[in-house]
N, C-alpha and C positions, 0 to 999 in steps of 0.2 A: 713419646710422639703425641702429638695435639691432635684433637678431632681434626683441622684441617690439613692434617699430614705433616706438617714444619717438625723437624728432630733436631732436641737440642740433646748435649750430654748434662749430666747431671754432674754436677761439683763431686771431686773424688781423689782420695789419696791412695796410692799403690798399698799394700800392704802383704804379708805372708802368705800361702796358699794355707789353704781350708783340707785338713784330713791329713795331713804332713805331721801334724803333734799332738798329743794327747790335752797339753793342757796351750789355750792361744788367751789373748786379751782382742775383744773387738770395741770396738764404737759403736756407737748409734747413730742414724740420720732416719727424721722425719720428711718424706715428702707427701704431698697433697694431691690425688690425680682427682681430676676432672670430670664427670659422666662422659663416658666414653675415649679417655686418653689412655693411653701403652707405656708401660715402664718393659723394656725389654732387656734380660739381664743374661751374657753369653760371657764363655771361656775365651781364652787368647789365642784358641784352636780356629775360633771363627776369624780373628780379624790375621793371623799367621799363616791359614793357609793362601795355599801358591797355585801360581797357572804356571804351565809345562815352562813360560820363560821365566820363572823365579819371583813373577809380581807378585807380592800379597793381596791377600782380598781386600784389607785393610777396611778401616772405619768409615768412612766417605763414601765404601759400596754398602756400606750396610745400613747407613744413617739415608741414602737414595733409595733400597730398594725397601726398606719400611715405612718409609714416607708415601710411597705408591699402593699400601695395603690398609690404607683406610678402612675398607668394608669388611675386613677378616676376622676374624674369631680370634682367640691366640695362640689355639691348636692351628688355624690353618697359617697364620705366621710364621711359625716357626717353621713348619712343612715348606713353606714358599721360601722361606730363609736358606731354608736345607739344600732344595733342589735347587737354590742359584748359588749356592757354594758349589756342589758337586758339579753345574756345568761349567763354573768356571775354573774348577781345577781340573777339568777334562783329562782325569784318568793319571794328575800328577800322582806321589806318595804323600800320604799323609803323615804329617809329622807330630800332629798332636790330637788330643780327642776335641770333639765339640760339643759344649753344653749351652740350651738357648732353652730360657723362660721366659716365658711373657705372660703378662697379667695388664686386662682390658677391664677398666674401670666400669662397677656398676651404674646403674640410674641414678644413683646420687653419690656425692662426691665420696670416695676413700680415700682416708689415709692410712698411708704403708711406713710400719716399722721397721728399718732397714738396719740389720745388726751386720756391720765388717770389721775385720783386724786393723786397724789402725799401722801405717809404713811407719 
């Protein structure tokens, strides 16, 4: 996410789940954040859950409702993230677990070494 809210995804190949094998191969990607931009990184448990009529929450709620969290920390991100998953699956079953990190770029620019499995 950019300091002025805009979410893009980041370039990404599917690849093997993570803690499935003892021994994986991953890749590397460099990206660059900004003073003050959001790399927000979640399981398929966020964008897979459902409302009581079968909708998923899918990406397009998550990439609007982090867009509106400009002033949050990345603990309260993800908390905001959470409680609008849970009202919108108002009491569905959950079919998978969810995992949501975020990291808000310091005062000066970071870059983050991003190690995944390669599809």
């Amino acid at each position: 996410m950019r300091t002025d809210g805009s979410v893009e995804r980041i370039p990404h190949r599917t690849g093997m789940a993570l803690g499935l094998w003892d021994a994986i191969t991953l890749d590397e990607q460099t990206i660059k954040l900004l003073p003050g931009e959001t790399l927000l990184l979640y399981t398929d448990g966020m964008t897979d859950c459902r409302d009581p009529k079968g909708e998923p929450f899918g990406l397009e709620r998550i990439k609007k409702c982090l867009g509106g969290f400009t002033n949050l920390n990345a603990q309260q991100m993800c908390d905001k993230l959470l409680e609008t998953l849970i009202t919108y699956q108002d009491g569905s079953k959950q079919d998978d677990d969810v995992t949501l990190v975020a990291v808000v770029a310091a005062s000066k620019a970071s870059t983050l070494r991003l190690k995944k499995n390669p599809g």
